[in-house]
Each structure stands twice: as structure tokens, then as C-alpha cells.
C-alpha positions, -999 to +999 in steps of 0.1 A: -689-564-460-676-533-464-676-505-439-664-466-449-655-444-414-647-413-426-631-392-391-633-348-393-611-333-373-635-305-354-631-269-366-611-240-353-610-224-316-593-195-306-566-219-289-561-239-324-557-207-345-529-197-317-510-234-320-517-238-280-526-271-269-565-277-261-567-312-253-595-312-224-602-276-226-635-272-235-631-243-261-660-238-290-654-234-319-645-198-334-661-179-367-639-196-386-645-227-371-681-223-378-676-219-414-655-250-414-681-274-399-707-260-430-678-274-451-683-308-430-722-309-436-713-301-472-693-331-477-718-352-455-746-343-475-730-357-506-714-388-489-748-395-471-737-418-438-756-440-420-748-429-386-729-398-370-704-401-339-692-374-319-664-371-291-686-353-262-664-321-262-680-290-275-660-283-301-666-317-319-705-309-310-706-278-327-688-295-360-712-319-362-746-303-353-749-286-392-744-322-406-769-336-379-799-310-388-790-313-428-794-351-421-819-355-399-795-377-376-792-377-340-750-381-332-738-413-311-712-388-285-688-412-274-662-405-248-638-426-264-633-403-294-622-369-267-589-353-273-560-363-254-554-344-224-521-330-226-519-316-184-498-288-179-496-278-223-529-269-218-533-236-233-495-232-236-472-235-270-446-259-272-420-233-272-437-217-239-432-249-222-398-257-203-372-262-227-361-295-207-401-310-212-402-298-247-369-315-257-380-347-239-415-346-257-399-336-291-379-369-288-405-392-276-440-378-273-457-413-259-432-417-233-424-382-224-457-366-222-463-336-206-465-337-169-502-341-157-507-357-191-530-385-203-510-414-215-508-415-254-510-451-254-539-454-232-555-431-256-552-445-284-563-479-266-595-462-261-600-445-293-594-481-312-619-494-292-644-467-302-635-476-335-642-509-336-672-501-315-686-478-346-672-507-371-698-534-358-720-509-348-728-502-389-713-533-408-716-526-446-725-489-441-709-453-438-702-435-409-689-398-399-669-394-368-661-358-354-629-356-332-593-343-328-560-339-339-535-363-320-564-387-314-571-393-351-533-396-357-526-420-329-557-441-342-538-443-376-506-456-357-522-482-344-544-492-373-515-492-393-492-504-374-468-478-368-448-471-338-471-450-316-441-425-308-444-414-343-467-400-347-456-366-344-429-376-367-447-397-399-485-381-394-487-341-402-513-325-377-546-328-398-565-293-405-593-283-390-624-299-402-594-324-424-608-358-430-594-389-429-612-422-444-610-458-435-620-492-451-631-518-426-636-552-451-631-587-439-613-580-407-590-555-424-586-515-419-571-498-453-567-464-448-575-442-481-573-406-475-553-386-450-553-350-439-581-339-474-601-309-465-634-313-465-646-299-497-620-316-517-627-355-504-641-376-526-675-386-516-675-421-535 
């Protein structure tokens, strides 16, 4: 059996189009933002999942809700798919932050996380648990999750295999409303598209 998870990064906020860290803010998303989650629907329309997840933060809400009403499908929102909270970075840029916690975090943003932070690594245990979750939830079918940035990218460390502490390093930040699409066949993940806007992934 073959399973297809296809993960959209949300679209745009305010604090996204300013490079400031939103993490458990609970921002919407902007006019541009909106425009990028009709880009979503357009793509879901054409790649016709079986299901729709959500993380529970409004942002990822409004991304999704286009592709819900186009599809008539009611979204699974799942706490394990939220954004990172990144504790006192919220709603600062890195270079606003003290130059001594940006260094540190520059070097090693798992084990020097901001102060106040959520663990990286107990992050992405959660979020590869969700995943999994949505893998047996629709063996053999197709699936659309909407959530965030360092979430999705520390969910393709770990799939992967790749040091977590990399992830800044190896994985670009994905766009927003950037896609990235997973195999799940006989026990394995594949990963087969990183970091594609939305009106350029291949719906096959």
C-alpha cells in the first residue's frame, strides 16, 4: 500500500512577511496570505485527497478552509502539527535577539534554543507521531496537511534521518503555502518533493 502526505506550509501573516518569529503566536493570515491558500485549494482540487489535517493555529485554519469548502471535507486539527514555540523570539528577528543567544542558536538551534523555548526535539517527537497517526489513519490514500515552517523541516530530519540540529543548515525555510510530499509504502517514508509552490507541484 501506498500512502501520498502532501504537507503546505500555511500562508503569509504580517510577522512572516517581516522574518519575525511566530511560533505560538496566533497571527491570521494577511491579503497575501489569503491569496496563497486559493493557490492551496487549487492544487488540492487537482490532487483530490482523501482526508485534510490541520495544526489547530489560525493561520493553518485559514489555509485550509478554501480547500475544505471546494472539497466538501471537514479538516482532522491536530495539535501535533502546531508550530514550534520559539519563547522569547516571538515576534522578534534573529538579529533583534541578543547577539550571545543568536550566536549560540546559529550554532546549534536544537540544543541552544531560545530561552522560554519549546524543545526542538520534543517537537519533532510529536509531529512524527502525527504523522504516523495520519499514515494509518488513510493507508493507500492521499492526504493534505496544513502546518509550519520549522515543524515540517524537523519532520524531514527525522524521516530522513538527518541530524536534527540541521535543519537550519541542510533544509531552506519552505515558502508560504510551499509543499512538501511524502511516500509512505511498506513501512518506508520517501520523500519526493521539497520546498514546490503550490501551483507548480505535480498533482500525480
Amino acid at each position: 500500500m501506498r500512502t501520498t502526505i502532501v504537507l503546505a506550509r500555511h500562508g503569509r501573516t504580517a510577522w512572516h512577511h517581516g522574518n519575525r518569529y511566530t511560533g505560538s503566536s496566533d497571527l491570521p493570515i494577511d491579503d497575501v496570505g489569503v491569496q496563497q491558500a486559493l493557490q492551496v485549494r487549487e492544487f488540492a482540487v487537482s490532487f483530490a485527497p482523501d482526508a485534510l489535517w490541520c495544526s489547530p493555529m489560525l493561520r493553518a485554519r485559514q489555509t485550509i478552509a478554501p480547500t475544505a469548502e471546494a472539497l466538501g471535507l471537514e479538516p482532522t486539527v491536530d495539535a501535533r502539527f502546531r508550530e514550534v514555540d520559539f519563547g522569547s523570539a516571538e515576534g522578534k528577528r534573529l538579529a533583534e535577539l541578543p547577539a550571545a543567544v543568536a550566536t549560540a542558536f546559529e550554532l546549534d538551534p536544537v540544543r541552544n534554543h531560545f530561552p522560554g523555548a519549546e524543545d526542538p526535539a520534543a517537537a519533532a517527537d510529536r509531529v512524527v507521531d502525527g504523522f504516523g497517526a495520519v499514515a494509518r489513519a488513510h493507508a493507500d490514500g492521499k492526504v493534505l496537511v496544513v502546518a509550519h515552517n520549522t515543524l515540517i523541516r524537523l519532520l524531514v530530519c527525522r524521516l530522513l534521518g538527518l541530524r536534527l540540529e540541521d535543519y537550519r543548515r541542510l533544509l531552506p525555510a519552505l515558502g508560504p503555502a510551499a509543499l512538501v510530499r511524502f511516500r509512505h509504502q511498506d513501512g518506508t517514508v520517501g520523500l519526493e518533493a521539497y520546498n514546490v509552490p503550490a501551483g507548480r507541484m505535480e498533482t500525480s
